[in-house]
Wavefront OBJ file of the C-alpha trace (Angstrom):
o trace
v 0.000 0.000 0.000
v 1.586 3.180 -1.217
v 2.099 5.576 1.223
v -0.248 9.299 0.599
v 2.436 11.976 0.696
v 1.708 15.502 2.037
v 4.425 17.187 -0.371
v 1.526 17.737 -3.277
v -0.652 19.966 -1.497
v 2.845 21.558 0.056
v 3.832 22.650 -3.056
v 0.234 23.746 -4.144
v 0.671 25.986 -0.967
v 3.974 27.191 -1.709
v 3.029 27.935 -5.460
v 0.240 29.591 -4.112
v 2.297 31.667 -1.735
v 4.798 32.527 -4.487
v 2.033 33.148 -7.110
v 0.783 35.488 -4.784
v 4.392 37.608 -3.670
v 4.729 37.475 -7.246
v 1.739 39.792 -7.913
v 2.305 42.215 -5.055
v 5.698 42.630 -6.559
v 4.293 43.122 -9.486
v 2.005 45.707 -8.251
v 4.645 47.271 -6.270
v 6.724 47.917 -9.373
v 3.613 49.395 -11.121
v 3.363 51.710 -8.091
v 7.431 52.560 -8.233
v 6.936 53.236 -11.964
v 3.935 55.657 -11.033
v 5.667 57.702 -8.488
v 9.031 57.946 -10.568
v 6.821 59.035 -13.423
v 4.747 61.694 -11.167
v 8.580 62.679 -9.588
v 9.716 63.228 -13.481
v 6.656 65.246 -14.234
v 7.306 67.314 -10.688
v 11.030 68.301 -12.235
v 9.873 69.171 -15.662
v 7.804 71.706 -14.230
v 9.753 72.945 -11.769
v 12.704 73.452 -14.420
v 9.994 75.073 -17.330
v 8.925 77.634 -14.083
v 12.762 78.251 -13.485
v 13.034 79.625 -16.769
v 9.807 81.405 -16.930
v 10.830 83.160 -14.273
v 14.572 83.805 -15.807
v 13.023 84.959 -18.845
v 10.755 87.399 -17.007
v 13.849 88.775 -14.566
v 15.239 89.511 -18.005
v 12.235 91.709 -19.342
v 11.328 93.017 -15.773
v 9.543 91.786 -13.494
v 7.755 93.063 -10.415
v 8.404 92.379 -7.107
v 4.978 90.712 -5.777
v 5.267 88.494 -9.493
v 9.029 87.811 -8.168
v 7.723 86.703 -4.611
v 5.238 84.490 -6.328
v 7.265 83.130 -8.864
v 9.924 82.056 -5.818
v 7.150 81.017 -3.638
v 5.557 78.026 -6.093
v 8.706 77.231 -7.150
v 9.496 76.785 -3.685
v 6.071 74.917 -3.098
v 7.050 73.107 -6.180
v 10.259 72.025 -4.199
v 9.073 70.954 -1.599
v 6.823 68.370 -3.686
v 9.397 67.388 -5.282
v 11.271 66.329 -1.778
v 8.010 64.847 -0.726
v 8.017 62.443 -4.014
v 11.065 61.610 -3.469
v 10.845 60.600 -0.065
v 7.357 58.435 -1.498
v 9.715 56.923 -3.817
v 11.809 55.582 -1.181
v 9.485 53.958 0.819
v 8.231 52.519 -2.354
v 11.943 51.438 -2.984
v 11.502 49.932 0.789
v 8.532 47.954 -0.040
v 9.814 46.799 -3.412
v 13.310 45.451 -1.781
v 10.641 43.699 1.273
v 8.870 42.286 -1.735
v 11.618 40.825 -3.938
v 12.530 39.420 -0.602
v 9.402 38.008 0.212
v 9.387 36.804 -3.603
v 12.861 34.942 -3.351
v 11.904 33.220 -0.081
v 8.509 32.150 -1.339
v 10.070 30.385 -4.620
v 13.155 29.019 -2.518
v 10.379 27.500 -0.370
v 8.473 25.870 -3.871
v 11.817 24.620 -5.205
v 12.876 22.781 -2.073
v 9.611 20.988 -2.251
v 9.621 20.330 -5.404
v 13.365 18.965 -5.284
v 12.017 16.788 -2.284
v 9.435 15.058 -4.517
v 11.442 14.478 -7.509
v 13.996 12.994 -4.850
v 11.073 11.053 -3.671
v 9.848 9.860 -6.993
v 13.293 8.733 -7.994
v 13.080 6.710 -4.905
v 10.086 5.277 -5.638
v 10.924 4.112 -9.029
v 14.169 2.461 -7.533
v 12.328 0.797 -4.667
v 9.827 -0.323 -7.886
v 12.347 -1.169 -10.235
v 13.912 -3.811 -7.765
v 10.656 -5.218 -6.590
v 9.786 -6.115 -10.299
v 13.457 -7.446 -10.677
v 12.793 -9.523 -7.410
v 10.050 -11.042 -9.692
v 11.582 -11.220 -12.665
v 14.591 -13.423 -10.738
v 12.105 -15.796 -8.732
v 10.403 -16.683 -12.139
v 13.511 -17.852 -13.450
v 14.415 -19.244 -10.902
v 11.583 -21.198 -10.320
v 11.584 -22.075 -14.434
v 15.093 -23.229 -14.433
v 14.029 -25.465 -11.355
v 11.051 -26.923 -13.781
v 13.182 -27.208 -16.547
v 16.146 -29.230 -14.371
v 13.464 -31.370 -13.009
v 12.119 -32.100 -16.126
v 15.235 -33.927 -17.683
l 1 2 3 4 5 6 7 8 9 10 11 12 13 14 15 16 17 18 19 20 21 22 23 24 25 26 27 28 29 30 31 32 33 34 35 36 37 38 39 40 41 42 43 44 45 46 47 48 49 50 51 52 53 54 55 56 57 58 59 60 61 62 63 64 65 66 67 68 69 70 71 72 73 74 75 76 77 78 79 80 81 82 83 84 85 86 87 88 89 90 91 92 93 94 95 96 97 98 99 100 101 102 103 104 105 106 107 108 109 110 111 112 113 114 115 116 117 118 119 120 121 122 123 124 125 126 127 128 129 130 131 132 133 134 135 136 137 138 139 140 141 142 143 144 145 146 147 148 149
């Protein structure tokens, strides 16, 4: 009677585990790409207002237009520091996530590597059971045969 071995529904778990790290990474590098791309757009316009406002020192400008040039550039600054500090948690989660990833498929592999190990084993153990078998019956024909002449 064959023994039932718990190592399928192990590696249905751990395939399940690593299907599932596999799309929160996923969706962690969608997110990453999102705030880079939001980061990008940030610089573009703080660099097109940073030569607004050095082509309108150039023709004049007047001192409360100045202030409020400076002052959204400055606000633009700042949201630029706060995207980047989004980014790096991001970057946090994404490393925590290729981790989680790695360990997850390590995990499926060694299970995996324990039932070909175990089907190999199995074969063997078959294999010499049939050649048990295969020996008696000729043994037990070459007895006929001998007794026969």
């Amino acid at each position: 009677m064959a023994k039932h071995s718990a190592l399928p529904t192990l590696i249905d778990l751990a395939q399940n585990g690593a299907d599932e790290a596999g799309k929160q990474l996923q969706l962690l590098m969608n997110e990453r790409n999102n705030a880079e791309t939001q980061l990008s757009t940030l610089q573009v316009y703080r660099q097109d207002y940073a030569e607004r406002l050095q082509k309108a020192t150039e023709n004049g400008l007047s001192a409360s237009n100045y202030h409020n040039f400076r002052q959204f550039i400055a606000t633009l600054d700042e949201a630029i520091s706060q995207q980047n500090r989004v980014v790096a948690q991001i970057d946090s989660k994404l490393e925590h996530g290729r981790q989680r990833w790695y360990s997850e498929k390590r995990r499926l592999n060694s299970f995996e590597a324990l039932q070909t190990r175990q089907t190999q084993q199995q074969l063997v153990r078959d294999n010499r059971a049939e050649q048990l078998v295969s020996d008696e019956f000729s043994a037990n024909m070459y007895r006929r045969v001998r007794q026969a002449h």
